[in-house]
C-alpha positions in Angstrom: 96.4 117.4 124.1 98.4 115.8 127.1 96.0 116.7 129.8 97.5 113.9 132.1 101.0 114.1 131.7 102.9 112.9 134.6 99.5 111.6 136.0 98.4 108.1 136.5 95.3 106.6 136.0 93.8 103.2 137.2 90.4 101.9 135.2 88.6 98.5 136.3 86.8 96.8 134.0 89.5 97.7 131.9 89.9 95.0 129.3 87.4 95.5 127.0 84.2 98.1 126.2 84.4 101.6 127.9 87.1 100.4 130.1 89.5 100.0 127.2 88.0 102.9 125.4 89.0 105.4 128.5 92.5 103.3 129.0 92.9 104.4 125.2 92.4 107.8 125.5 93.9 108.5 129.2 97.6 107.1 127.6 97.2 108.9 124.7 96.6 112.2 126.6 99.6 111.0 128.3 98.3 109.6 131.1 100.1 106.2 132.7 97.1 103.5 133.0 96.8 100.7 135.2 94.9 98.1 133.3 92.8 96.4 136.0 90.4 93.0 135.1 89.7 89.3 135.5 90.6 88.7 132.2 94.5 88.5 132.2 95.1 87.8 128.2 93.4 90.7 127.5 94.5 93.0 130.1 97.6 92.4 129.5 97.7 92.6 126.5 96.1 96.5 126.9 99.0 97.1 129.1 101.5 96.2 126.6 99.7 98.7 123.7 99.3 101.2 126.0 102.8 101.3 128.1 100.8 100.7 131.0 100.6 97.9 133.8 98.3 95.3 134.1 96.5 94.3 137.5 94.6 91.2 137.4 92.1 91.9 140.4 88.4 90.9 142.1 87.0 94.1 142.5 84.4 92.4 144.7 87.6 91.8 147.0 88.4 94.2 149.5 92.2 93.1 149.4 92.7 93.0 145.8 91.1 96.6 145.5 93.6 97.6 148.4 96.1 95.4 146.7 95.6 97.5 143.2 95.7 101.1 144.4 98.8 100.3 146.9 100.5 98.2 144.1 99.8 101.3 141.3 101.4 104.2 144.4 104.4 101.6 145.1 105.3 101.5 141.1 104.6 105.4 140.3 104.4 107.1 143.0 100.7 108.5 143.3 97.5 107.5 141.8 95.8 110.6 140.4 92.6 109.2 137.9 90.8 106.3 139.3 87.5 105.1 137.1 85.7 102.7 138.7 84.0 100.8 135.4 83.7 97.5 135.9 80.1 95.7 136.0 78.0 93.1 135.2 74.1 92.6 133.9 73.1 88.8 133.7 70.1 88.0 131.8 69.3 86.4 135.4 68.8 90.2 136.3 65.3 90.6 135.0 62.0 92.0 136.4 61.6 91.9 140.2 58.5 89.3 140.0 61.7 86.6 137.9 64.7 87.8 139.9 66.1 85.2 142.9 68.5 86.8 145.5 71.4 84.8 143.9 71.3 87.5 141.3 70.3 89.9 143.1 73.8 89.8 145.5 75.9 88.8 142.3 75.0 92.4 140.7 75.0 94.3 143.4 78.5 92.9 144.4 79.8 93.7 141.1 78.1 96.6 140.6 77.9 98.7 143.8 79.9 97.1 146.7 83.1 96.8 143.9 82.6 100.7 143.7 82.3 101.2 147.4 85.5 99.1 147.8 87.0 101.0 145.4 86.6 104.8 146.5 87.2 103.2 150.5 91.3 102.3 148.8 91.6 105.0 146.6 90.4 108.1 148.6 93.5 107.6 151.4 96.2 107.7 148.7 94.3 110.9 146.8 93.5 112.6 150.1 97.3 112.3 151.0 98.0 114.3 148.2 95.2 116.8 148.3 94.3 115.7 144.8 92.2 113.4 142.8 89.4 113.0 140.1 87.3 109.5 141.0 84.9 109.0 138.3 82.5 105.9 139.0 80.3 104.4 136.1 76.4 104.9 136.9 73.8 104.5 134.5 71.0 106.3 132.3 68.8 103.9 134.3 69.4 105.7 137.6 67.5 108.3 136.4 64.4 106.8 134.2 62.3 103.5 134.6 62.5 101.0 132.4 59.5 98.8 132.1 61.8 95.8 130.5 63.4 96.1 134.0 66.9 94.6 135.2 66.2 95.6 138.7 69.0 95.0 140.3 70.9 96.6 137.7 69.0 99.6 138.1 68.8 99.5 141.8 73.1 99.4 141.7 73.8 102.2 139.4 71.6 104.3 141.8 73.3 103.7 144.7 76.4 104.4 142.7 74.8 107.3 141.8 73.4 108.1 145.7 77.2 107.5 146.9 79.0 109.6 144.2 76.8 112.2 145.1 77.7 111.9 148.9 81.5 111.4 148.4 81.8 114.7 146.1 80.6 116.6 148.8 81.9 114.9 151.3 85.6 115.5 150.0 85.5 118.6 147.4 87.0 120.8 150.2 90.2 118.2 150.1 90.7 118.6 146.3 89.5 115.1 145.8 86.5 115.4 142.8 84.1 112.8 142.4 81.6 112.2 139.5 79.3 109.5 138.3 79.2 109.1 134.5 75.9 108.0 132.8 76.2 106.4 129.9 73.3 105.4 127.7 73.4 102.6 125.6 76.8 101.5 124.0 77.8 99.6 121.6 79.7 97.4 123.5 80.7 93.7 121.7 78.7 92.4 124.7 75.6 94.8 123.8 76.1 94.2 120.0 76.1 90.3 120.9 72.8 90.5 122.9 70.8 92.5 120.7 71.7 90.3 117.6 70.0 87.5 119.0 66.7 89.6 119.6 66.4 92.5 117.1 62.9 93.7 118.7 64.8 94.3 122.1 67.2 96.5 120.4 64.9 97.8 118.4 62.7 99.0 121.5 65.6 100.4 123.3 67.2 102.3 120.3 63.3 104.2 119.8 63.7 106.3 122.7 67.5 107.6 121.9 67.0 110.9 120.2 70.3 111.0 118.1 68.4 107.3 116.8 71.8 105.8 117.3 73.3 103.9 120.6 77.3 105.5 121.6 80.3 104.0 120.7 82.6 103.2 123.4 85.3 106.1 122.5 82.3 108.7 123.2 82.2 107.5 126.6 85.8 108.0 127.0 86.0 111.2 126.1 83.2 111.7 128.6 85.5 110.1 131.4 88.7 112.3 130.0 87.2 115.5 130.2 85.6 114.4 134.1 89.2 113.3 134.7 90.8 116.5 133.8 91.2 119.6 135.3 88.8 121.1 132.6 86.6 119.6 134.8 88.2 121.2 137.9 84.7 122.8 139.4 82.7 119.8 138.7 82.3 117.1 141.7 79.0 115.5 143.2 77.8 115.4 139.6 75.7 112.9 137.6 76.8 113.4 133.9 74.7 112.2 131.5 76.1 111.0 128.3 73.0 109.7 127.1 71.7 110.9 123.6 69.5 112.8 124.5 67.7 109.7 126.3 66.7 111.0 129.9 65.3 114.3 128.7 63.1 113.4 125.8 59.2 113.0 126.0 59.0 111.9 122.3 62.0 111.4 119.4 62.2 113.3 116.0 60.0 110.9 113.4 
């Protein structure tokens, strides 16, 4: 399929994970993607697979997320995807009796006020055009408690989800979409690394996944494709939950 030829496509968070997942499949449904992360090496090194361009950027900054989507419309033309991935959880980030404000504004910086920045430099260039899909990464957590709680985590992805929900509407008579994507646990090096160390915590999180397995990065791309596409074209203001089975079980299979 090249549901995204002639489109281009901009995905933070992009050098690793889901981000490089979804940059994956975006160019090779023919979509252009604009690699955007911290890490440089990586990044550009994405870019260069992909025949894409790399943006190193602070998407906590509101210049460098104005920088990025006026950088991507000065080199191509238009911005039509824009996936708003990037995100952090510190092991800081733990229940709200152990959490200190430090890490409470570092999350939600990274987390929520990145995604916020985000739509605020994307929208103008979309809106200009009359066309857009915005897809901004939420969280199984916005929907279910978690008694092992990252709270600040939580509380981000459901503002991301509270803000998605706002902006679809707000927009969806202007041809601009905009989604949250759910993911639940992925097997993400980073996820992989954590749970290695502590084989009960993994172990107690993968007990409540009905499939009895956590996703792999290139299911949540697909996920992000199909919201991206215009096989999505009647879907905005949505949360979609690509979870397993996670948020609507009671009890799993034995």
């Amino acid at each position: 399929m090249q549901r995204f030829a002639d489109r281009v496509a901009l995905v933070t968070g992009a050098a690793s994970g889901i981000g490089a997942a979804t940059s994956r499949r975006l160019a090779s449904e023919g979509a252009t993607v604009v690699v955007v992360d911290t890490n440089a090496e990586a990044g550009a090194a994405l870019a260069t697979e992909i025949a894409g361009m790399f943006i190193p950027a602070d998407v906590t900054s509101p210049e460098d997320n104005e920088r990025m989507y006026a950088q991507t419309v000065r080199a191509y033309g238009h911005v039509d995807v824009a996936f708003h991935n990037a995100g952090i959880s510190p092991p800081d980030d733990d229940s709200i009796l152990d959490t200190g404000l430090d890490a409470w504004r570092r999350v939600q910086e990274v987390n929520l006020t990145s995604v916020y920045l985000g739509c605020k430099a994307a929208l103008p260039h979309m809106l200009e055009r009359g066309r857009g899909s915005i897809i901004n990464t939420a969280s199984f957590v916005a929907t279910v408690g978690a008694a092992t709680s990252q709270i600040s985590y939580t509380a981000s992805k459901g503002g991301v989800l509270a803000m998605t929900r706002e902006l679809g509407v707000q927009f969806a008579r202007r041809g601009v979409r905009v989604n949250a994507l759910s993911p639940g646990p992925v097997a993400t090096p980073l996820l992989m690394e954590l749970f290695a160390k502590d084989p009960e915590r993994a172990e107690r999180r993968l007990v409540h996944v009905p499939m009895g397995r956590f996703a792999e990065p290139h299911e949540i791309a697909a996920a992000v494709a199909f919201l991206a596409s215009d096989d999505a074209s009647f879907i905005t203001a949505s949360n979609f939950l690509v979870d397993g089975g996670l948020t609507g079980a009671y009890v799993t299979p034995l």
